[in-house]
Backbone bond lengths (Angstrom), bond angles and torsions (degrees), N, CA, C in turn:
res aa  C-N    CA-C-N  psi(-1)  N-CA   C-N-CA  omega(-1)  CA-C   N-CA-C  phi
1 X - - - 1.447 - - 1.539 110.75 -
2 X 1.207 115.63 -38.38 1.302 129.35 -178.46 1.548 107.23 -62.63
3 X 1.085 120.40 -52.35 1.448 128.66 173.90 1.716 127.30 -55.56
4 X 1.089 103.29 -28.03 1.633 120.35 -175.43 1.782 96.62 -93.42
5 X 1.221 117.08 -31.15 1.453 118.54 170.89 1.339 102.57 -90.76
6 X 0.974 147.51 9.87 1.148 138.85 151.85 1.813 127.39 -89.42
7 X 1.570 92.89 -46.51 1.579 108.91 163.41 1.619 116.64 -57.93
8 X 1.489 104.39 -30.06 1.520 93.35 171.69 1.360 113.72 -69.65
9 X 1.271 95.86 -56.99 1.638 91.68 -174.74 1.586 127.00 -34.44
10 X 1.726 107.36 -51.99 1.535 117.47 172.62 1.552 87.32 -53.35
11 X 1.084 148.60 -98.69 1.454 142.29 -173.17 1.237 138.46 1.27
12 X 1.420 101.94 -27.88 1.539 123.21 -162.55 1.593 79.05 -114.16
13 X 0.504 154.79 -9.81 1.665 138.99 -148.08 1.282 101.48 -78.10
14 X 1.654 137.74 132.95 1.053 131.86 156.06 1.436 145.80 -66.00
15 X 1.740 118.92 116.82 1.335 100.74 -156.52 1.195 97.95 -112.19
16 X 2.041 103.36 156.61 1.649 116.68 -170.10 1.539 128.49 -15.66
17 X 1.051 126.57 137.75 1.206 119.09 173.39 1.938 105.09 -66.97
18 X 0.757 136.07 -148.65 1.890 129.99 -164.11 1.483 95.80 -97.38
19 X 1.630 130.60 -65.83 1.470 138.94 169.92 1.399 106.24 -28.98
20 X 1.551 114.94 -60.79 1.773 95.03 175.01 1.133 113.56 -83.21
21 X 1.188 157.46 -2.61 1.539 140.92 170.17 1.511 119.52 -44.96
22 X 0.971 91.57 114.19 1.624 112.16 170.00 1.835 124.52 -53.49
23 X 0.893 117.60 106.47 1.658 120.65 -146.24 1.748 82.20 -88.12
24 X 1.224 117.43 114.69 1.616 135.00 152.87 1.611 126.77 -67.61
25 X 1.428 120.91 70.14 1.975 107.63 -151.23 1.754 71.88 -124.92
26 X 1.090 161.61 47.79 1.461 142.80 159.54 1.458 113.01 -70.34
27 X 1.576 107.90 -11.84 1.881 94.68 154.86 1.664 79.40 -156.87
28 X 1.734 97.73 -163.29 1.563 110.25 -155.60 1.522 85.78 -82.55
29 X 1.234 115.31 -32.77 2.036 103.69 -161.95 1.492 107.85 -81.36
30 X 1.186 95.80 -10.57 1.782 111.96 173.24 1.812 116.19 -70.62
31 X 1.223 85.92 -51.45 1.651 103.42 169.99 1.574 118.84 -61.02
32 X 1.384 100.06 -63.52 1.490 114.45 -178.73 1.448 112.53 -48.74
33 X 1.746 121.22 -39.55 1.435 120.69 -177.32 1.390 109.00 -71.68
34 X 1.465 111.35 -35.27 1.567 127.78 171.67 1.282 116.01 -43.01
35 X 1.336 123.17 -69.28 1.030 116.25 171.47 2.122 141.94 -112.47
36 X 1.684 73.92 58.78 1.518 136.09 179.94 1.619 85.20 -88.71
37 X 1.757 92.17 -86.49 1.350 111.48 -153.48 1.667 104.72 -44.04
38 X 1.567 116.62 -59.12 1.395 145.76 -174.06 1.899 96.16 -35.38
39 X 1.400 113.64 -61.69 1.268 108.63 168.79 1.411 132.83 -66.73
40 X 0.966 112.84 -4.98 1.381 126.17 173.69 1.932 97.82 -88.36
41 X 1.220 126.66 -65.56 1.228 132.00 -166.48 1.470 103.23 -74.12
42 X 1.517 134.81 -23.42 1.661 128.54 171.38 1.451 114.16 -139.60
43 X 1.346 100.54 151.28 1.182 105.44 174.24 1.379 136.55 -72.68
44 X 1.387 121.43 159.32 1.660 112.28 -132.25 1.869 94.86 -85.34
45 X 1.473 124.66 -5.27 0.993 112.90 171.12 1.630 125.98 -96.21
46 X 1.489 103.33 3.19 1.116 115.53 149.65 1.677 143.44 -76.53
47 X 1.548 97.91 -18.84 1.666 123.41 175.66 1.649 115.53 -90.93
48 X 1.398 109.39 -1.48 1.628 107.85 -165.09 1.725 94.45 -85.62
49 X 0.904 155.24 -53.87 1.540 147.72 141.11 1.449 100.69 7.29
50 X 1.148 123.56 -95.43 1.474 143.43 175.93 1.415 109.34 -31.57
51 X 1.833 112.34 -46.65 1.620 100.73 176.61 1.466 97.65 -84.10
52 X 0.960 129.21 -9.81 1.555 100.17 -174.83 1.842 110.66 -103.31
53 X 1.582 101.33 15.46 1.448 89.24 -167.54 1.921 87.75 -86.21
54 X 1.854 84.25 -42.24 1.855 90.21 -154.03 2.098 87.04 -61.58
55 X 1.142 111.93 -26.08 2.117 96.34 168.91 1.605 122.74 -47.59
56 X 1.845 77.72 -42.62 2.104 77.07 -179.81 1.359 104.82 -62.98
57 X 1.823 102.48 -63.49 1.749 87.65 -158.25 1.988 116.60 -71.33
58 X 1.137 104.67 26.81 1.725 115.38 159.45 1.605 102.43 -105.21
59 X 0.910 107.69 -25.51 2.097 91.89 163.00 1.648 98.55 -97.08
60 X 0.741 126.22 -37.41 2.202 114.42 174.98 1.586 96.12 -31.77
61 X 1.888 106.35 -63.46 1.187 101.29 -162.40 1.666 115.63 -80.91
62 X 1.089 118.69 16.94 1.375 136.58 135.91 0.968 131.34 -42.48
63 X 1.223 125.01 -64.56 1.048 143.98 -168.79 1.843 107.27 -93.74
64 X 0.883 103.69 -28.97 1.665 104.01 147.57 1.564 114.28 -58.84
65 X 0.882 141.69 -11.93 1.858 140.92 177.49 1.331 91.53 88.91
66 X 1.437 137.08 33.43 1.576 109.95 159.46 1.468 100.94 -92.66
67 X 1.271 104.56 143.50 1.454 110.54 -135.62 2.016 75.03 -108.29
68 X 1.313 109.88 -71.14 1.488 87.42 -164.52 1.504 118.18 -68.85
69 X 1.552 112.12 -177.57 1.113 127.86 164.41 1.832 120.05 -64.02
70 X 0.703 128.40 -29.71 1.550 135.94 171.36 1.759 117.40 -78.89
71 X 1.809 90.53 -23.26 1.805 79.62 177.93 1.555 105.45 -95.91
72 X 1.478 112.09 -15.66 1.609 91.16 156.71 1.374 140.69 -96.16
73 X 1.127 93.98 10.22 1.596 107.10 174.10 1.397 89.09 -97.52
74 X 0.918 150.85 -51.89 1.857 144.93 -173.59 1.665 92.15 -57.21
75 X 1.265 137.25 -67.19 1.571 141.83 173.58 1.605 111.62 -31.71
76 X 1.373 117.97 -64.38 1.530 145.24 167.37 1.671 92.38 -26.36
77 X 1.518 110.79 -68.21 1.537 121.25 -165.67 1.822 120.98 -61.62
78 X 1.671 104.10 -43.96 1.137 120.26 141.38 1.445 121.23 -6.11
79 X 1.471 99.18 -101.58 1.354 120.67 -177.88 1.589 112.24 -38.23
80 X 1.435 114.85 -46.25 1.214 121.78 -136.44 1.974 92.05 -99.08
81 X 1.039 101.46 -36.75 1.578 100.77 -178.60 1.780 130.60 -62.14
82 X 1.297 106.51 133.20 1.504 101.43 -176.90 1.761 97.56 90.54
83 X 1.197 121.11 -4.71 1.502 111.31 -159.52 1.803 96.53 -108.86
84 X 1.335 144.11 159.70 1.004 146.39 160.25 1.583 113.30 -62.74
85 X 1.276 100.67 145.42 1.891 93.62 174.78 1.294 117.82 -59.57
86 X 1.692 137.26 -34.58 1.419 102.79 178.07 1.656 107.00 -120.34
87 X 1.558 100.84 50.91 1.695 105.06 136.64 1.660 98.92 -94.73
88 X 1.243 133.89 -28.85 1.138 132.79 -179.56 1.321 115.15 -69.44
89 X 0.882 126.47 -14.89 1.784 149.89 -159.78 1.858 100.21 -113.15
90 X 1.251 103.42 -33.69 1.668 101.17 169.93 1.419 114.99 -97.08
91 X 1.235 131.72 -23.95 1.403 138.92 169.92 1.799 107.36 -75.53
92 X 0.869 122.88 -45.65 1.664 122.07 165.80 1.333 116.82 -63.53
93 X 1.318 115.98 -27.23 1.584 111.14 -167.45 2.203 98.48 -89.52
94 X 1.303 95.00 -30.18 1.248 109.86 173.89 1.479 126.17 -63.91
95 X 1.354 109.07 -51.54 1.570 125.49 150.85 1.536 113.47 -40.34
96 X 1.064 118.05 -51.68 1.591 148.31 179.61 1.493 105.39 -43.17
97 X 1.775 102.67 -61.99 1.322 106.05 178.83 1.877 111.15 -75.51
98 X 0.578 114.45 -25.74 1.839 118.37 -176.19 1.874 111.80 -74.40
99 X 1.577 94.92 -30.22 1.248 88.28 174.09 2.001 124.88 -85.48
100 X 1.270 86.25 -21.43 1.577 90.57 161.43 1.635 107.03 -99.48
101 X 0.703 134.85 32.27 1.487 135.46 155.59 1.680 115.45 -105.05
102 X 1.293 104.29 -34.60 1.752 132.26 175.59 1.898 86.96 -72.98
103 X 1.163 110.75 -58.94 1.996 107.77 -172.72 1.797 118.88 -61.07
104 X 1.662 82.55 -30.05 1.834 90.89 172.83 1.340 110.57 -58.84
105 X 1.697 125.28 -52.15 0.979 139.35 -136.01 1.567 89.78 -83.87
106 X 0.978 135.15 -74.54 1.774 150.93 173.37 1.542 98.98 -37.28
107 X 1.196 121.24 -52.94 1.557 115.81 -170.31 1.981 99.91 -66.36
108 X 1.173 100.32 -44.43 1.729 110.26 -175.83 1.349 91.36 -67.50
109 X 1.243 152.03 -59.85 1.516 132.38 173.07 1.580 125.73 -45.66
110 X 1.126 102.37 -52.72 1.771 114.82 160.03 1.492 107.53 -30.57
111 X 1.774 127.98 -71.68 1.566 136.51 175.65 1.263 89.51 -56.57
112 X 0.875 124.80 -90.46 1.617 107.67 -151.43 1.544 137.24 -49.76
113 X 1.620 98.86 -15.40 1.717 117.09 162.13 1.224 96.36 -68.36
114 X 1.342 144.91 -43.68 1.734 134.90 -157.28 1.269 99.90 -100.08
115 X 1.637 125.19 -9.22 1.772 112.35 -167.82 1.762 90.54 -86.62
116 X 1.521 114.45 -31.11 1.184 124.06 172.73 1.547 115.52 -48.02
117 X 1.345 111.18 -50.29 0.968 134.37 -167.98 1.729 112.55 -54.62
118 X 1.645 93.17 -43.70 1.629 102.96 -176.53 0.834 102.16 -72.16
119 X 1.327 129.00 -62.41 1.712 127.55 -163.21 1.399 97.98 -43.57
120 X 1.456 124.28 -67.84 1.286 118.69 -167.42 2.014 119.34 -49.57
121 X 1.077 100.76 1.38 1.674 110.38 -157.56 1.758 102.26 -118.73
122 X 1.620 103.71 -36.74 1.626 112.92 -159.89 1.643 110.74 -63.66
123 X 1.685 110.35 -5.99 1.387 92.78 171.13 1.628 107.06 -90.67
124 X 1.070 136.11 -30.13 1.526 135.62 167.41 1.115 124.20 -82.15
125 X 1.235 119.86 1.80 1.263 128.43 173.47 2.049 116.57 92.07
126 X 1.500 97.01 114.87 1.153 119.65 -148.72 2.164 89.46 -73.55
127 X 1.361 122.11 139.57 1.464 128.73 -170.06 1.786 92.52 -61.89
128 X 0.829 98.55 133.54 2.190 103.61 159.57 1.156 85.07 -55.33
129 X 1.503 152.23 -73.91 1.860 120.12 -144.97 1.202 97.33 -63.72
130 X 1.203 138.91 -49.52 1.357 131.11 -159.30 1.887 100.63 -43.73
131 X 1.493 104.05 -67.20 1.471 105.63 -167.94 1.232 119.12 -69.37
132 X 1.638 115.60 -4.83 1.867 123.38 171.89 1.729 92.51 -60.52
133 X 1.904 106.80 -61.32 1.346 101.20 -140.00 2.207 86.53 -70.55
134 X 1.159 105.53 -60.57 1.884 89.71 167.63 1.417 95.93 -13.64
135 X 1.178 134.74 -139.74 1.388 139.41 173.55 1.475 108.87 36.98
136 X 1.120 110.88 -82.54 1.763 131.24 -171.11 1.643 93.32 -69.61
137 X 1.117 140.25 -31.46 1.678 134.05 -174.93 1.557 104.18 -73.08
138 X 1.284 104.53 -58.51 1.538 110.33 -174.10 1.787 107.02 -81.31
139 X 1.138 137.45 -17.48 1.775 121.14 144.78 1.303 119.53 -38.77
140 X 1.755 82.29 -60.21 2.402 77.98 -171.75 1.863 103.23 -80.44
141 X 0.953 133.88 18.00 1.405 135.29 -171.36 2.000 91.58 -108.33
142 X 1.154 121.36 -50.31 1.025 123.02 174.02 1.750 107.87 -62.25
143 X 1.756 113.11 -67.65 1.392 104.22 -178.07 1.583 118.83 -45.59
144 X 1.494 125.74 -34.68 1.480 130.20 -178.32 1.622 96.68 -64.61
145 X 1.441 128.68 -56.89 1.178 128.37 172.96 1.367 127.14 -31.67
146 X 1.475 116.03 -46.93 1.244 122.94 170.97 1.785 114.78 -75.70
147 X 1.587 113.28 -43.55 1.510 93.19 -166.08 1.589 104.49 -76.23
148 X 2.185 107.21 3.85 1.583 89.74 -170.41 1.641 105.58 -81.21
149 X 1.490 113.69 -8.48 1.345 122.20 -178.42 1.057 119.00 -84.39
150 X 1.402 124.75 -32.04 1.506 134.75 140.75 1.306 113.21 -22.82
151 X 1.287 131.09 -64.09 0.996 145.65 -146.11 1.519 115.60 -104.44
152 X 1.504 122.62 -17.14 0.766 113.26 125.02 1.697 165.21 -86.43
153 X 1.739 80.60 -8.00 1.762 93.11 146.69 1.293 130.92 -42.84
154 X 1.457 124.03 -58.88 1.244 151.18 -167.91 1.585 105.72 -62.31
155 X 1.108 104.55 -41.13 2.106 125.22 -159.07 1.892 79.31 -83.54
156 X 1.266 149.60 -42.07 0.956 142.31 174.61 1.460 120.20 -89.23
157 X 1.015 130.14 -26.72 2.010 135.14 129.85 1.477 97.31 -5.05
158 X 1.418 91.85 -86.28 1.556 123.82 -173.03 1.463 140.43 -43.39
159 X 1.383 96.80 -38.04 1.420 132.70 138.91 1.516 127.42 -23.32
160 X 1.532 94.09 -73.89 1.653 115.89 171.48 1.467 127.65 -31.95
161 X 1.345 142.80 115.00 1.245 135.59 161.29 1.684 124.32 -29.07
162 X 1.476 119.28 118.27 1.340 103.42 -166.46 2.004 110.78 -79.54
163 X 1.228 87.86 -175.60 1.548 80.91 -166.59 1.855 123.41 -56.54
Protein backbone atom coordinates (compact mmCIF):
# COMPACT_ATOMS: atom_id res chain seq x y z
CA UNK A 1 0.00 0.00 0.00
CA UNK A 2 2.78 2.12 0.89
CA UNK A 3 4.37 1.73 -2.44
CA UNK A 4 1.41 2.56 -4.75
CA UNK A 5 1.11 5.79 -2.51
CA UNK A 6 4.26 6.55 -3.12
CA UNK A 7 4.28 5.93 -7.00
CA UNK A 8 1.42 8.21 -7.07
CA UNK A 9 2.87 10.81 -5.58
CA UNK A 10 6.15 10.64 -8.01
CA UNK A 11 3.21 10.68 -10.63
CA UNK A 12 1.55 13.56 -9.47
CA UNK A 13 4.60 15.50 -9.17
CA UNK A 14 4.58 18.78 -10.83
CA UNK A 15 6.79 19.34 -13.72
CA UNK A 16 8.66 22.77 -14.73
CA UNK A 17 6.69 25.15 -16.21
CA UNK A 18 8.66 25.56 -20.07
CA UNK A 19 11.35 28.57 -18.75
CA UNK A 20 12.63 26.04 -16.21
CA UNK A 21 12.90 22.93 -18.21
CA UNK A 22 16.02 21.54 -18.26
CA UNK A 23 17.10 21.14 -21.99
CA UNK A 24 18.39 17.26 -22.46
CA UNK A 25 20.64 17.75 -26.05
CA UNK A 26 23.89 15.37 -24.95
CA UNK A 27 23.32 13.80 -28.43
CA UNK A 28 20.77 14.47 -31.35
CA UNK A 29 18.21 11.52 -30.17
CA UNK A 30 18.47 13.09 -26.81
CA UNK A 31 17.39 16.37 -28.15
CA UNK A 32 14.98 15.19 -30.68
CA UNK A 33 12.99 13.08 -27.83
CA UNK A 34 13.34 16.34 -25.78
CA UNK A 35 11.71 18.26 -27.74
CA UNK A 36 9.26 15.49 -28.57
CA UNK A 37 8.31 15.59 -25.07
CA UNK A 38 8.20 19.73 -24.93
CA UNK A 39 5.58 19.46 -27.80
CA UNK A 40 3.65 17.13 -26.35
CA UNK A 41 3.48 19.11 -22.85
CA UNK A 42 3.00 22.92 -24.73
CA UNK A 43 1.63 24.39 -27.23
CA UNK A 44 3.48 24.94 -30.38
CA UNK A 45 3.11 28.72 -30.07
CA UNK A 46 4.62 28.61 -26.99
CA UNK A 47 7.93 26.64 -28.30
CA UNK A 48 8.67 29.09 -31.29
CA UNK A 49 11.16 31.23 -28.93
CA UNK A 50 12.95 28.01 -28.16
CA UNK A 51 12.81 26.96 -31.96
CA UNK A 52 14.08 29.95 -33.08
CA UNK A 53 16.71 30.45 -30.43
CA UNK A 54 18.40 26.83 -30.93
CA UNK A 55 18.07 28.26 -35.26
CA UNK A 56 20.08 31.26 -34.23
CA UNK A 57 22.69 29.67 -32.23
CA UNK A 58 23.08 27.00 -35.41
CA UNK A 59 23.85 30.11 -37.60
CA UNK A 60 26.30 31.73 -34.54
CA UNK A 61 28.02 28.51 -35.11
CA UNK A 62 28.06 29.41 -38.65
CA UNK A 63 29.49 32.01 -38.50
CA UNK A 64 32.14 30.48 -36.42
CA UNK A 65 33.35 28.50 -39.87
CA UNK A 66 31.65 25.28 -38.88
CA UNK A 67 31.18 24.60 -42.14
CA UNK A 68 28.70 21.63 -42.08
CA UNK A 69 25.29 21.18 -41.03
CA UNK A 70 25.93 18.53 -38.28
CA UNK A 71 28.76 20.58 -36.69
CA UNK A 72 26.31 23.16 -35.85
CA UNK A 73 23.78 21.27 -34.73
CA UNK A 74 26.46 19.21 -32.49
CA UNK A 75 27.67 23.12 -31.25
CA UNK A 76 23.74 24.18 -30.97
CA UNK A 77 23.51 20.90 -28.56
CA UNK A 78 26.60 21.91 -26.69
CA UNK A 79 25.51 25.11 -25.69
CA UNK A 80 22.08 24.21 -25.15
CA UNK A 81 22.38 21.07 -22.87
CA UNK A 82 22.12 20.92 -19.08
CA UNK A 83 20.89 24.59 -19.55
CA UNK A 84 17.14 25.64 -18.81
CA UNK A 85 14.99 26.60 -21.84
CA UNK A 86 15.01 30.30 -21.45
CA UNK A 87 18.75 30.61 -20.77
CA UNK A 88 18.53 28.94 -24.13
CA UNK A 89 15.93 31.37 -25.28
CA UNK A 90 18.32 34.32 -24.11
CA UNK A 91 21.51 33.01 -25.69
CA UNK A 92 19.71 32.51 -29.20
CA UNK A 93 17.90 35.66 -29.11
CA UNK A 94 21.35 37.22 -28.31
CA UNK A 95 23.16 35.40 -31.08
CA UNK A 96 20.08 36.61 -33.01
CA UNK A 97 20.88 40.12 -32.23
CA UNK A 98 24.77 40.01 -33.21
CA UNK A 99 24.02 38.39 -36.27
CA UNK A 100 22.02 41.20 -37.64
CA UNK A 101 24.34 43.64 -36.28
CA UNK A 102 27.31 41.54 -38.18
CA UNK A 103 24.48 41.87 -41.54
CA UNK A 104 24.14 45.68 -40.81
CA UNK A 105 27.71 46.11 -40.82
CA UNK A 106 28.58 44.26 -44.41
CA UNK A 107 25.33 45.48 -45.96
CA UNK A 108 26.41 49.29 -44.72
CA UNK A 109 29.82 48.65 -46.44
CA UNK A 110 28.13 47.32 -49.58
CA UNK A 111 26.00 51.22 -49.67
CA UNK A 112 28.64 53.03 -49.07
CA UNK A 113 31.00 51.27 -51.78
CA UNK A 114 28.09 52.16 -54.45
CA UNK A 115 27.14 55.74 -52.83
CA UNK A 116 30.92 56.18 -53.64
CA UNK A 117 30.42 54.77 -56.63
CA UNK A 118 27.69 57.35 -57.75
CA UNK A 119 29.26 60.37 -56.90
CA UNK A 120 32.17 59.30 -58.83
CA UNK A 121 29.76 58.37 -61.92
CA UNK A 122 26.78 61.18 -61.36
CA UNK A 123 28.43 63.52 -63.76
CA UNK A 124 28.16 60.94 -66.79
CA UNK A 125 25.58 59.38 -65.64
CA UNK A 126 25.44 57.03 -62.73
CA UNK A 127 24.78 52.81 -64.24
CA UNK A 128 20.87 51.74 -63.29
CA UNK A 129 22.52 48.63 -61.33
CA UNK A 130 24.40 50.77 -59.32
CA UNK A 131 21.15 52.78 -58.17
CA UNK A 132 18.84 49.31 -58.21
CA UNK A 133 21.33 47.74 -55.71
CA UNK A 134 21.32 51.54 -53.60
CA UNK A 135 17.62 50.93 -53.63
CA UNK A 136 17.75 47.14 -52.75
CA UNK A 137 20.85 47.92 -50.01
CA UNK A 138 19.01 50.47 -48.09
CA UNK A 139 15.39 48.24 -48.01
CA UNK A 140 17.15 45.32 -46.36
CA UNK A 141 19.37 47.88 -44.24
CA UNK A 142 16.15 49.39 -43.00
CA UNK A 143 14.21 45.84 -42.65
CA UNK A 144 17.50 44.47 -40.53
CA UNK A 145 17.14 47.82 -38.65
CA UNK A 146 13.80 47.15 -37.61
CA UNK A 147 13.85 43.31 -36.76
CA UNK A 148 17.29 44.38 -34.87
CA UNK A 149 14.95 46.58 -32.66
CA UNK A 150 12.58 43.93 -32.41
CA UNK A 151 14.94 41.98 -31.12
CA UNK A 152 16.18 43.95 -28.97
CA UNK A 153 12.97 44.61 -27.38
CA UNK A 154 12.49 41.05 -26.64
CA UNK A 155 16.42 40.50 -25.24
CA UNK A 156 15.15 43.17 -22.60
CA UNK A 157 11.56 41.30 -22.07
CA UNK A 158 13.87 38.61 -21.38
CA UNK A 159 16.04 40.34 -19.35
CA UNK A 160 13.28 41.16 -16.85
CA UNK A 161 12.88 39.27 -13.55
CA UNK A 162 10.08 36.75 -14.01
CA UNK A 163 7.10 37.02 -11.97
Amino acid sequence: MVVVYLVSLVGCAKQPDLPETIVNAATKEDFARFRAELGARFAAERLKEFDTATQELQLDAMNRDMATAEARELDMLGVANGKPVQAVVLLGWQARKARFLREIAELDRMLQHDLELQARTAATGTPPAVTQRIGSEREVLAQLHRKLAETEIRLAELARPGP
